[in-house]
N, C-alpha and C positions, 0 to 999 in steps of 0.2 A: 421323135425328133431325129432328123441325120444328124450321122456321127461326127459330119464334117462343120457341124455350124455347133458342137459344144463347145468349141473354146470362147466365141461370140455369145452364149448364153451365160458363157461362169465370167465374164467379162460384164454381163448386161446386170448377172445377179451381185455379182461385188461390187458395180458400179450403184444400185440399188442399196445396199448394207450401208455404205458410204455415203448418204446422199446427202451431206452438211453443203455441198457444194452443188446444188439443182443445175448451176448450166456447165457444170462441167462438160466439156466435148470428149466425147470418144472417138478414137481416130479408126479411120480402116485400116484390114489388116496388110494389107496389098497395095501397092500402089499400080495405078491405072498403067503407067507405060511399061509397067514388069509385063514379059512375055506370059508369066503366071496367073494373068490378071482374071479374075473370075465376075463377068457385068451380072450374072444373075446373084453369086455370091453376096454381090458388092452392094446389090437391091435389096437381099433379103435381110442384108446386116443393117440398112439404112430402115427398113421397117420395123427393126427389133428397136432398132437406135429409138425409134418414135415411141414407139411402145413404152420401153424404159422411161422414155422423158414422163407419160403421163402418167404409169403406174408413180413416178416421182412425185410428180405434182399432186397425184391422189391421197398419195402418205401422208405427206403434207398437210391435207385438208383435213383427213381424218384424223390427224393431230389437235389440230386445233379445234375442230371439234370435240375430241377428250377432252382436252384441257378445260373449253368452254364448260361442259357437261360437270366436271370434276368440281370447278367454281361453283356451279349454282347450287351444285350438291351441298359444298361445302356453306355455302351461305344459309341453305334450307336449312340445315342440319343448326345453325346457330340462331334461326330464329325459330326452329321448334323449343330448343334450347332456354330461349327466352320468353315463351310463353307458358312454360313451366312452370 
């Protein structure tokens, strides 16, 4: 990974740790009219940005999946329970 795009990853990765908020916007870090403005930078952050959303969206799923998974355990478990 370049050096120049880790503050964008530990941004994408705390934005991730945090995720109680999914559409949080992340902002760039540059603004377009700054003479500093970096278009490829500003692309590769917007594809991270994507990224982040879906690994988001995936935690998410796989959440509820646990939980689902936990439940039925839990129920197995109370009808083996009861056939005892």
């Amino acid at each position: 990974m370049p050096v120049s795009l880790a503050p964008q990853v530990m941004e994408i990765a705390r934005y991730l740790d945090g995720q109680d908020n999914m559409y949080r916007k992340l902002e760039p870090f540059e603004d377009e009219d700054s003479p500093d403005y970096d278009c490829a930078k500003e692309m590769e952050f917007r594809y991270l940005h994507c990224c982040a959303e879906r690994l988001g969206w995936e935690k998410k799923q796989l959440q509820r999946e646990v939980e689902s998974l936990k439940a039925q355990l839990k129920s197995a478990k109370k009808q083996r329970l009861r056939a005892l």
